[in-house]
N, C-alpha and C positions, 0 to 999 in steps of 0.2 A: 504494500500500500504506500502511497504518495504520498505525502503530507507536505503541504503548503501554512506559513501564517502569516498571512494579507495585513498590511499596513495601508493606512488611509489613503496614502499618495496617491495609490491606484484607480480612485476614483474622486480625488480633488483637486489633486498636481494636474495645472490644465497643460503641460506640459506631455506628463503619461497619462493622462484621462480621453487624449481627444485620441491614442489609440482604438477605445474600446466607445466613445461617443462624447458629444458636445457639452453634455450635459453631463453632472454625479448620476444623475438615475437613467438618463441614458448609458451611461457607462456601467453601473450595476444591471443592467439588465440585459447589456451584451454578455459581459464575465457570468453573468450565472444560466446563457445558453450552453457558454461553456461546460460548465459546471454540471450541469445537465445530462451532459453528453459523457464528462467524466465520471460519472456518479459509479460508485460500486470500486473504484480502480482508484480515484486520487482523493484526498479528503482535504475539506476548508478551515482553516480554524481563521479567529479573532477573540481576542482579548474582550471583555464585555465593555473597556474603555473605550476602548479601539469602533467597535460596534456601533455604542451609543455616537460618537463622534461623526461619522461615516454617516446615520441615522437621522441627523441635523441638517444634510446637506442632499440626500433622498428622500425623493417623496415615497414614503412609505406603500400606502395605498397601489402605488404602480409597482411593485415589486413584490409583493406578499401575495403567497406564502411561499415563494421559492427561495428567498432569503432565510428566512426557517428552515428550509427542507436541507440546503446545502450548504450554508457556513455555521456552522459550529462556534457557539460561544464559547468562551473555557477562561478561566484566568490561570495564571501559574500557578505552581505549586511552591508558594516565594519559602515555607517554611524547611520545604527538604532541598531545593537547589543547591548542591554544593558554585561558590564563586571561587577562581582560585586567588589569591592573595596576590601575584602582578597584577589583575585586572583592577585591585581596588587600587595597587599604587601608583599605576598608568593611570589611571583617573584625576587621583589628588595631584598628581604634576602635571596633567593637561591643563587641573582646572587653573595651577597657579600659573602657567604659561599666561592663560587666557587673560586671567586678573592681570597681568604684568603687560600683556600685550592691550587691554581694554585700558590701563591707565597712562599709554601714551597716547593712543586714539585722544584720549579728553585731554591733554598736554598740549598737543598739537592743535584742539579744538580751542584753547583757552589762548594759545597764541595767535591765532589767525584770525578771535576777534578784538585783540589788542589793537591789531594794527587795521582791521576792519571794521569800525562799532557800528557803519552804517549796515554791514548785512548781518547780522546778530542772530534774525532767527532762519536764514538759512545758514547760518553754521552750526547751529543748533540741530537743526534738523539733519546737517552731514554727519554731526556728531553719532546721533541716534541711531543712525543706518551705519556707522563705521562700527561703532561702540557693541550694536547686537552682533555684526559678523565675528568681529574679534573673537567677543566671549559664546554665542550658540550656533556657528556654522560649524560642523564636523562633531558634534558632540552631542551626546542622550542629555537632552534637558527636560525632559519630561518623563513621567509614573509612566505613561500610557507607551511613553519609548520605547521603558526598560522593562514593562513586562511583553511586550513582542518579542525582545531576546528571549527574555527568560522562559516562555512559552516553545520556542522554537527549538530551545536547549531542553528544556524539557519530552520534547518531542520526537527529537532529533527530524525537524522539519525543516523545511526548506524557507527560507525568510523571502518575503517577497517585499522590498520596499526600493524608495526614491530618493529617501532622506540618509545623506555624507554620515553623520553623526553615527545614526541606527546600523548600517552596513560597516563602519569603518569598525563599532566594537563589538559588530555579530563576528565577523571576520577574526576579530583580535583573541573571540571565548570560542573560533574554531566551527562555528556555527555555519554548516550553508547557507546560502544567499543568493539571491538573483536582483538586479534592476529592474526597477517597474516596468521600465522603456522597455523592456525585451519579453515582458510577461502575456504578451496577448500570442506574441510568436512562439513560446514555446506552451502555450497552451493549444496552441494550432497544431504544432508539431504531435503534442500527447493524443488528442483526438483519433490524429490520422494512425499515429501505431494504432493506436487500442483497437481503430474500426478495419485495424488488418487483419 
């Protein structure tokens, strides 16, 4: 059995969303023709964070009850996962990199409107957008993140996500992974074996 666990991107990231349609519930309702098709041979999970999130941005009514039928809610199992102890110390040095890299971002911000007081609130604003990448591009900043890992490791399932952060420390705990961007092709590819 296949095991996949789907992160939001797939159907929000308008980047990998408009693989599978224009819209979230267009895009949910393509992935679960798939799904459909795969049923019995590969199995869906999501985290019930995860779920709910995804949930907000489909219209429900057009998708039920095949969303029941074929993605599996589950949260981890956070109490037995063993973590190995680099992962936690790769962390606390990413996070202080970031901290050390997000306090020159504001350095560099605080000089530029020294000498600029007339445009104050767009340096402000550059700050804000420099200052988020610094510190949450490439990195689990969210619950809802770290239990798609933890869920995936639990499962030993294949991670299917968009998001730098989520794949760079699925990757790091040894965890398959796939790119959203490539997930409608290899869910094409699965189809065609299975219907051989």
């Amino acid at each position: 059995m296949i095991r996949f666990v789907l992160d939001t991107s797939i159907f929000v990231n308008p980047d990998v969303r408009s693989k599978f349609g224009a819209t979230p519930t267009e895009a949910m309702k393509t992935f679960l023709r798939y799904a459909e098709k795969l049923f019995g041979k590969v199995e869906f999970y999501m985290p019930p964070g995860i779920y709910r999130e995804i949930m907000n941005f489909v219209d429900e009514q057009e998708v039920s009850p095949d969303v029941e039928l074929y993605i599996i809610k589950k949260p981890p199992n956070v109490h037995d996962i063993k973590i190995p102890a680099f992962v936690v110390y790769e962390l606390i040095e990413d996070i202080r990199r970031r901290v050390d890299k997000g306090l020159r971002v504001a350095e560099k911000a605080v000089r530029e409107s020294v000498i600029d007081t007339e445009n104050v609130d767009k340096i402000i604003q550059k700050l804000r957008r420099n200052y988020r990448k610094a510190l949450r591009e490439g990195i689990v900043d969210s619950k809802e993140d770290f239990e798609l890992i933890l869920l995936a490791k639990e499962l030993d399932a294949i991670l299917v996500s968009a998001d730098v952060g989520v794949l760079t420390w699925a990757e790091k705990m040894g965890i398959k992974w796939v790119d959203a961007g490539k997930f409608r092709e290899l869910l094409e590819e699965l189809v065609e074996k299975f219907e051989k």
